[in-house]
C-alpha positions in Angstrom: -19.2 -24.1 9.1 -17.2 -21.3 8.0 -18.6 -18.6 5.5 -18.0 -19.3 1.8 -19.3 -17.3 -1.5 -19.6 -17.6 -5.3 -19.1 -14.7 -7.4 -20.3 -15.2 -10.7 -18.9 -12.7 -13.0 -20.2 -12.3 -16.6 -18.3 -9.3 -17.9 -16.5 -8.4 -21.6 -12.4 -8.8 -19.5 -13.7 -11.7 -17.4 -16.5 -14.5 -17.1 -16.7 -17.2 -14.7 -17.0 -17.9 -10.8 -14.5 -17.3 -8.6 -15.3 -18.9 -5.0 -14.0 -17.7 -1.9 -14.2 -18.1 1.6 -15.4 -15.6 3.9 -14.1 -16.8 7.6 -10.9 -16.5 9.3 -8.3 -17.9 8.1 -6.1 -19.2 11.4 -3.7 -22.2 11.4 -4.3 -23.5 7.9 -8.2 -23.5 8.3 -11.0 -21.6 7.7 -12.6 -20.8 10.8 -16.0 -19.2 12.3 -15.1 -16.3 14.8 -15.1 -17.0 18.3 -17.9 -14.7 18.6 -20.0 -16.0 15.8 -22.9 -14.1 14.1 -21.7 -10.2 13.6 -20.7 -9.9 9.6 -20.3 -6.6 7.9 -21.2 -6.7 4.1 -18.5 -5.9 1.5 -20.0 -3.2 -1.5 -19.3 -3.3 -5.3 -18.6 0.7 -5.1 -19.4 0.8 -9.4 -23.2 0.8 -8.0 -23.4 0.3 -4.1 -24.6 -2.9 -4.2 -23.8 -5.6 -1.4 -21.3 -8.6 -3.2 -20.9 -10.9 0.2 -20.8 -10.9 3.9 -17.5 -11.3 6.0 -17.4 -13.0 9.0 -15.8 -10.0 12.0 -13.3 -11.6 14.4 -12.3 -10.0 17.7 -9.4 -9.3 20.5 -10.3 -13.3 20.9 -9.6 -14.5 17.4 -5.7 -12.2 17.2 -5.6 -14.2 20.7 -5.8 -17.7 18.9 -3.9 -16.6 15.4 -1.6 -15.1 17.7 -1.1 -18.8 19.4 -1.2 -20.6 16.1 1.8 -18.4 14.7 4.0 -19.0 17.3 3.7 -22.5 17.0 4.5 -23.1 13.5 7.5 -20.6 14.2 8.7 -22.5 17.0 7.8 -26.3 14.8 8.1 -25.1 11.5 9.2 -22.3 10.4 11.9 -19.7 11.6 15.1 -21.3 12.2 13.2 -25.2 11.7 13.0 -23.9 8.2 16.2 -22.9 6.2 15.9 -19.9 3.9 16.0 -21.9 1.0 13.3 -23.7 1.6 11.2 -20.5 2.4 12.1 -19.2 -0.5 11.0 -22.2 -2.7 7.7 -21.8 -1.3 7.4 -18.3 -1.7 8.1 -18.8 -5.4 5.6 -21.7 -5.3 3.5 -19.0 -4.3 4.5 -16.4 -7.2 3.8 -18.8 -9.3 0.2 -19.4 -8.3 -0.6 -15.8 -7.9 0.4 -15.8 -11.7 -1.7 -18.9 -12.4 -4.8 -17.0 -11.0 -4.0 -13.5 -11.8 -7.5 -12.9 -13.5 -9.2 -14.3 -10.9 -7.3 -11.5 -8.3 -7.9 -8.4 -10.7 -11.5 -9.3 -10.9 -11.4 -9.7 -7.4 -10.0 -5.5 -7.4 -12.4 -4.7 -10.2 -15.7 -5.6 -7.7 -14.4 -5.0 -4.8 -12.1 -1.8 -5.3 -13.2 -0.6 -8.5 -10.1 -0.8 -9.8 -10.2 -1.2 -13.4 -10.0 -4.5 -15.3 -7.1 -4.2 -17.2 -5.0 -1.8 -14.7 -5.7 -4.7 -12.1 -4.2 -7.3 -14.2 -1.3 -5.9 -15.5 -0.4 -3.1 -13.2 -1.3 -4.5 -9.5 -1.4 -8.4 -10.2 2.2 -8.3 -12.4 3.5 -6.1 -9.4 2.2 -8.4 -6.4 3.8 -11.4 -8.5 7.3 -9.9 -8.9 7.3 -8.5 -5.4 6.8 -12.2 -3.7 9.2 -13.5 -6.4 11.6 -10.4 -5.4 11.6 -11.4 -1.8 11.6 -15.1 -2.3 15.1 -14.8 -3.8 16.7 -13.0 -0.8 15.3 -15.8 1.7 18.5 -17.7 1.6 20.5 -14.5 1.5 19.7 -12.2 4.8 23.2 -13.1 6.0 24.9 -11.3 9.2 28.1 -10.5 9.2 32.3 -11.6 10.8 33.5 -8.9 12.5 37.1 -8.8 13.3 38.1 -7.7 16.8 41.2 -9.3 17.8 43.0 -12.6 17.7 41.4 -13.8 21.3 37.6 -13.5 20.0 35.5 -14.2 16.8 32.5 -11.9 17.0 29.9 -12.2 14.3 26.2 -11.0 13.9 22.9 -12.9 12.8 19.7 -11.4 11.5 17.3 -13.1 13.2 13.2 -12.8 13.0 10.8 -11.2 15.0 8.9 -14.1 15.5 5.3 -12.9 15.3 4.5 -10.0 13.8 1.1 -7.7 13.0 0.5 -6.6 9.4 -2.5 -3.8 9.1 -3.4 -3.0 5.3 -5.6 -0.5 3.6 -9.1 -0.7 1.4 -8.2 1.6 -1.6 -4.9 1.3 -2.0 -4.4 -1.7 -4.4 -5.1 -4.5 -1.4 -3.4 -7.1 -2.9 -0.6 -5.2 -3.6 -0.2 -3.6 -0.8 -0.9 -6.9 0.8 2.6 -8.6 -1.1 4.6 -5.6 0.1 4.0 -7.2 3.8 4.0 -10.4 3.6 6.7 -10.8 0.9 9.9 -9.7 3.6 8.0 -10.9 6.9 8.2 -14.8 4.9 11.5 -14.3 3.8 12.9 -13.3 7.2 11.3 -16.3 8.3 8.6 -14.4 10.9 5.2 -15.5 11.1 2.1 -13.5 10.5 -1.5 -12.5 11.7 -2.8 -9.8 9.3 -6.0 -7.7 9.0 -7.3 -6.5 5.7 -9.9 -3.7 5.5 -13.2 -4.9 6.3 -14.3 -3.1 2.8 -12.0 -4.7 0.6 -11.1 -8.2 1.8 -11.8 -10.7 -1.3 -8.6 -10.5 -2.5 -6.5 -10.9 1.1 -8.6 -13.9 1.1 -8.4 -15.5 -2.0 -4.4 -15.0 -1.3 -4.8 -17.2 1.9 -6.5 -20.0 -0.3 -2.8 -20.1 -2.3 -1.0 -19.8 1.0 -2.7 -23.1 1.7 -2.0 -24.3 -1.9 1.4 -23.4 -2.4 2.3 -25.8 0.7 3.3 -23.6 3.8 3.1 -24.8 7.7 -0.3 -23.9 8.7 -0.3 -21.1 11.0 2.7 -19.0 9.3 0.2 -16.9 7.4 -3.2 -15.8 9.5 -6.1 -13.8 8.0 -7.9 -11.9 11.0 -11.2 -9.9 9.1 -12.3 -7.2 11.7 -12.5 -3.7 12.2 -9.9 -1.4 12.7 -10.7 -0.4 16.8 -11.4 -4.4 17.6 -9.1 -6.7 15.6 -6.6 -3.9 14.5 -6.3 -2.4 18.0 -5.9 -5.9 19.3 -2.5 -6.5 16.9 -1.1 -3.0 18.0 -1.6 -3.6 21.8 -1.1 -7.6 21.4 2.1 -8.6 24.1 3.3 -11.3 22.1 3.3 -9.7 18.7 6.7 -7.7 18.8 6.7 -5.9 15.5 3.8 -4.5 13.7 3.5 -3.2 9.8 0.8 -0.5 9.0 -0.3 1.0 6.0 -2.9 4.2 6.3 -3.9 7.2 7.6 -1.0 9.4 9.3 -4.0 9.8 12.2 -4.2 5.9 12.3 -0.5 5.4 12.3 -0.6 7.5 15.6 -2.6 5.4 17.0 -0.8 2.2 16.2 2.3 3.7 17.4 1.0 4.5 20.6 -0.4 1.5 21.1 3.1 -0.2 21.2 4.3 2.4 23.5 1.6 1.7 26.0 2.7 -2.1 25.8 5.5 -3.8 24.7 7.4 -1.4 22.7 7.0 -3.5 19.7 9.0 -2.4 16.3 6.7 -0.5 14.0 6.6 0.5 10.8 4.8 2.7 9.1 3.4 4.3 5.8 1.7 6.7 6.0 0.0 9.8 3.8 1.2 12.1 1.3 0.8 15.6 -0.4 3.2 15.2 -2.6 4.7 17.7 -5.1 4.9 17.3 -9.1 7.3 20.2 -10.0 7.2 21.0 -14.1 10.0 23.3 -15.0 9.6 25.0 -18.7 12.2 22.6 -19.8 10.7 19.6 -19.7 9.4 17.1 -22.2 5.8 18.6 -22.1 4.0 15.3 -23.9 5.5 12.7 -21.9 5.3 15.3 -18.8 1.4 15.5 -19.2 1.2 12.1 -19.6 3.0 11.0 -16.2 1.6 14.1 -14.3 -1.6 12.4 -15.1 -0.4 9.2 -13.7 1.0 10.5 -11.0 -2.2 12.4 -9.9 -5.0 10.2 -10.8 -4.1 6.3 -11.1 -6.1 4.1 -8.6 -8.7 7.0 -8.6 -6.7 9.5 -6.9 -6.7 7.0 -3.9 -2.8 6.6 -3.8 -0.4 8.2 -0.8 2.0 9.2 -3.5 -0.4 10.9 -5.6 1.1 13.8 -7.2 -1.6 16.1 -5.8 0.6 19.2 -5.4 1.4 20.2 -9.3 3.8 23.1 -9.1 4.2 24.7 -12.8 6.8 27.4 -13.9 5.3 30.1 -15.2 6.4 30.6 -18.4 5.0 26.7 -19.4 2.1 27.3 -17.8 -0.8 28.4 -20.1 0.5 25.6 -22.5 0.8 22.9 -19.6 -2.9 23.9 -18.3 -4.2 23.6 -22.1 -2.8 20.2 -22.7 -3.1 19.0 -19.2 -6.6 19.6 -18.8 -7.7 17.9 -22.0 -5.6 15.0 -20.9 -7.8 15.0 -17.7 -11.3 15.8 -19.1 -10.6 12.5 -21.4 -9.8 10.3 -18.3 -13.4 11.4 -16.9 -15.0 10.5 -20.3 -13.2 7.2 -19.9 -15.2 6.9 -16.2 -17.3 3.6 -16.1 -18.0 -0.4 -15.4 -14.1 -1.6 -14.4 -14.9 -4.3 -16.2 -15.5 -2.4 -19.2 -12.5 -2.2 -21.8 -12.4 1.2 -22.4 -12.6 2.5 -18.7 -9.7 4.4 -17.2 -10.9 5.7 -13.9 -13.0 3.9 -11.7 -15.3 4.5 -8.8 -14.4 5.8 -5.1 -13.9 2.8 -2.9 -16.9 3.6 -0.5 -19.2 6.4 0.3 -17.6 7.3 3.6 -14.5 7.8 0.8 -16.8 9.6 -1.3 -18.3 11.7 1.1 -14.9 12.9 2.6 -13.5 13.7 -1.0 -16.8 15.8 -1.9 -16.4 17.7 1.4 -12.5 18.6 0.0 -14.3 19.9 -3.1 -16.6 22.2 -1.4 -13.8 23.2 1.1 -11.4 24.0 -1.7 -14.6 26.7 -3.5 -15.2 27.9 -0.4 -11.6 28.8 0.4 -11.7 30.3 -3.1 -9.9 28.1 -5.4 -10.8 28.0 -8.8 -12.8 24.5 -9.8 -11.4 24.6 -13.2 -12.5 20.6 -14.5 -14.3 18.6 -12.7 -15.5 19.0 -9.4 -18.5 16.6 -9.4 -20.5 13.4 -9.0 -19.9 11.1 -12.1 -23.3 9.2 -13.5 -26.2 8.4 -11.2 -24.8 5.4 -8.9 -21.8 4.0 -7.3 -19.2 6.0 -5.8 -18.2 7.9 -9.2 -16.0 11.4 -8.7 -14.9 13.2 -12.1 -11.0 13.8 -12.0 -11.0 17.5 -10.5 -8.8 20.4 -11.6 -8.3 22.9 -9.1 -6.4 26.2 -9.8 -5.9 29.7 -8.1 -5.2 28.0 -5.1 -2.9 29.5 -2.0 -0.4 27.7 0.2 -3.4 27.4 3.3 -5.9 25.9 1.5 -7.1 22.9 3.0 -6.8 21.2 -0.5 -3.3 21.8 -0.9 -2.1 21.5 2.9 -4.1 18.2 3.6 -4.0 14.5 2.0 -7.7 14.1 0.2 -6.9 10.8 -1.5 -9.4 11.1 -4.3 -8.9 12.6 -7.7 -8.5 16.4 -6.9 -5.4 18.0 -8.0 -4.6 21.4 -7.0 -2.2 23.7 -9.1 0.2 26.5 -8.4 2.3 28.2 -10.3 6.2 29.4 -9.5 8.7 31.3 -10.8 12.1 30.0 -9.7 13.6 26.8 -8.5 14.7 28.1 -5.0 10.8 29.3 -4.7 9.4 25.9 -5.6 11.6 24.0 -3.1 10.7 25.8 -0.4 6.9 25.7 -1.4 6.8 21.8 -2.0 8.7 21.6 1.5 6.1 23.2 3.0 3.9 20.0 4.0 3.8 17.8 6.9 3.9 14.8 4.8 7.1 13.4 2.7 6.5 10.6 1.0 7.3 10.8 -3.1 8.1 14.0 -5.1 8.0 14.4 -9.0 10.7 16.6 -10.9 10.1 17.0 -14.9 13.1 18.9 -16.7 15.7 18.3 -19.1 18.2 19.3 -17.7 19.5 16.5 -15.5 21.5 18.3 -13.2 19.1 20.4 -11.9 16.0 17.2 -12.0 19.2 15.6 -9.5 20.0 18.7 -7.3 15.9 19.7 -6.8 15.2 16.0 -6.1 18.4 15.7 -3.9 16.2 19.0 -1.8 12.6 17.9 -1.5 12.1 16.2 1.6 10.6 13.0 0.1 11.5 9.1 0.6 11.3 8.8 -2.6 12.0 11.2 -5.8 11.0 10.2 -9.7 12.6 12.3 -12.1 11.1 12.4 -15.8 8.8 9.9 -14.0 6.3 8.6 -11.8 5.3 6.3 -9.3 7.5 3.5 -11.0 8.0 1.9 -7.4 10.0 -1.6 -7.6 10.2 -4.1 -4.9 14.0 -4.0 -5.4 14.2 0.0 -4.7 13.1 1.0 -1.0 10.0 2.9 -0.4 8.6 5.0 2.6 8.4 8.3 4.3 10.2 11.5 5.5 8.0 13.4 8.2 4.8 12.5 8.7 4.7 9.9 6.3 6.5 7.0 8.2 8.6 5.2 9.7 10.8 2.5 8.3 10.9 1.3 4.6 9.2 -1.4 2.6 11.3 -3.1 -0.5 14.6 -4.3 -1.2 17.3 -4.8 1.3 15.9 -2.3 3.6 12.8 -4.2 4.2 14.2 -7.2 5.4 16.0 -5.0 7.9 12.5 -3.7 9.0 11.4 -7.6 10.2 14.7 -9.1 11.5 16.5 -8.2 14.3 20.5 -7.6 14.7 22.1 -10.5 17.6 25.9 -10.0 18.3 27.8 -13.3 18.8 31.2 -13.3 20.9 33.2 -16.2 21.3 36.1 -16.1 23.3 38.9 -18.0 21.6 41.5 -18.0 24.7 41.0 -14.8 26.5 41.6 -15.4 30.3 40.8 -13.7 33.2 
């Protein structure tokens, strides 16, 4: 029989057990892997110890979800089931996602290290709206009459892909980023075979257990656990999966995108990393700037593509910004603990191949000869604990302000003018999210209007809606996730032409 678990939880934010099932989750039932017997154990990273064992699919087991999601599009789903309907269900499923939402952030808390609280009303409340969000436009991805002349009616249709691929990531919030996919893909009326990290896969999981619940056609929604170079490959190259979604790595994201080249030229999308640029000008509202420069920089741990990493400070606010910044930051690492723990702010690294690679950043970033002004060091005795680091004196070819660390290290620079600080947060690979902080709306408009960035927060940060598209210039993507855009990003364009009495 297929894998199942019992996490018993006995915490200040949260007691009880939350089961869940630890196979594959292919055509509406949990399923042993072809290949049975290889498992890879998922790790509370608060203190490195095991929580459960996954069962690890292969090539074989996209083969048969593959299969299974092309039936229920062809029987039940796609054009056999109207928009409306879709979107009923995916409300039905909004609403249960609601109905369990502490069981899902206690799910992040073990699994993530995300705190508690955060989880709850941060990831969980933004995972609900976002399947609500898309369930409203499933009756509403309408094509369009175009007028020719009086001898043809010509009209388009949005039609699905049919099968597509969705790839998501361990640190980033995995639920989350798990509604962001699955949310359009639904409404579009495409079915799915998706593959959570093999670190962080309790909560993709648990979501399949609603799937189930909340009434849709088995085989719409498949959960493939596996590695990245067996089940993920497997989705990129897979001939009858024609679009695939991936979030990670810009190195990854290579790899996926080659993988359809090599095939069948499937659609991807892709988002990608981020180095991105917080520019404070000496205008700004300095308390409310600290406080969302600190957001920007070190929510989920640092572990975010849009972390505000590069923080670009005019000169004549510096001294004061540094002064009220760094206390700002050297109270977030007192607040370090248990996620489960009221008080805790900032939570563990997700793993210690994540931990690792972000202490090798550090010592690059001394070595190179930045400054390590706060921070800079292990946090407590176990777990994957890194206090929020503060680097400054740092230069344009440092590797810690050219390269994406994804873990709680900021590096800051100062400038003089506005032309100068364009050019320098230009000056990246990546391009996913900018921050501008200034009074003076005009100029937060015309610098944002300049960065190359898919997305630019003035006054703010990292206030991403599902109604407001999202993604990356450069190396950070291809395509967009939210709104109207996204639904573009899983249907495909058909032109209809009917002749009304031309003759030949």
């Amino acid at each position: 029989m297929p894998g199942h678990t019992t996490l018993d939880i006995d915490t200040a934010s949260y007691k009880g057990s939350i089961g869940v099932n630890t196979g594959l989750f292919i055509a509406g039932k949990w399923v042993d892997p072809v290949d049975v017997g290889e498992t890879a154990d998922v790790i509370n990273p608060s203190n490195g110890k095991k929580i459960a064992s996954i069962s690890l699919g292969s090539s074989k087991d996209v083969d048969i979800a593959v299969q299974a999601a092309w039936k229920a599009y062809k029987t039940s789903w796609g054009f056999k089931c109207p928009g409306s309907q879709r979107g009923r269900l995916l409300t039905k499923l909004a609403d249960l996602l609601e109905r369990d939402q502490e069981q899902f952030a206690a799910l992040e808390a073990l699994n993530v290290g995300k705190p508690f609280q955060v989880a709850k009303f941060g990831d969980m409340a933004g995972t609900i709206k976002c399947i609500r969000y898309f369930g409203g436009w499933a009756d509403k991805n309408q094509g369009n009459v175009i007028e020719t002349d009086d001898k043809k009616l010509a009209y388009t249709r949005h039609e699905p892909f049919g099968v597509v691929g969705q790839i998501i990531p361990c640190a980033l919030p995995p639920v989350l980023m798990l509604s962001w996919k699955v949310g359009p893909a639904l409404a579009t009326g495409n079915c799915i075979v998706l593959k959570p990290s093999e670190m962080t896969p309790l909560s993709a999981l648990k979501f399949a257990e609603l799937v189930e619940e909340a009434g849709f056609p088995p085989g719409v929604v498949n959960i493939v656990n596996g590695y990245g170079w067996t089940v993920g490959q497997a989705i990129a190259e897979h001939m009858d999966i024609h679009k695939v979604a991936f979030t990670g790595s810009t190195l990854v994201g290579r790899k996926v995108l080659e993988a359809s080249a090599r095939t069948n030229l499937k659609v991807v999308t892709l988002e990608l990393g981020g180095k991105s640029p917080t520019i404070v000008f000496d205008d700004c509202n300095l308390d409310q700037t600290i406080k969302w420069a600190l957001h920007a920089m070190y929510s989920n741990m640092g572990q975010s593509c849009v972390a505000g990493s590069r923080i670009f400070v005019q000169e004549g606010i510096y001294d004061q910004f540094m002064a009220q910044f760094t206390a700002a930051v050297d109270g977030l690492g007192k607040a370090a603990g248990d996620p489960f723990s009221a008080g805790t702010q900032h939570g563990p690294q997700v793993s210690q191949a994540q931990f690792d690679r972000i202490m090798g950043y550090i010592e690059s970033g001394k070595s190179e000869g930045a400054t390590v002004h706060l921070g800079g060091e292990r946090h407590g005795s176990e777990g994957y604990f890194i206090k929020p680091t503060i680097f400054t004196d740092c230069t344009p070819d440092m590797k810690i302000v050219r390269e994406e660390i994804f873990g709680p290290v900021a590096a800051v620079l100062k400038f003089k003018t506005e032309e100068e600080v364009i050019e320098a947060a230009n000056a990246t690979a990546y391009g996913l999210s900018c921050c501008v902080f200034t009074e003076n709306i005009s100029r937060g408009l015309r610098v944002a209007h300049e960065l190359e960035s898919g997305s630019a927060f003035i006054n703010s940060a990292q206030t991403i809606d599902p109604s407001v598209p999202f993604g990356g210039y450069k190396q950070s993507g291809i395509g967009r996730e939210h709104g109207e855009y996204a639904l573009a990003t899983y249907t495909q364009v058909k032109g209809i032409h009917v002749n009304l009495g031309l003759m030949l």
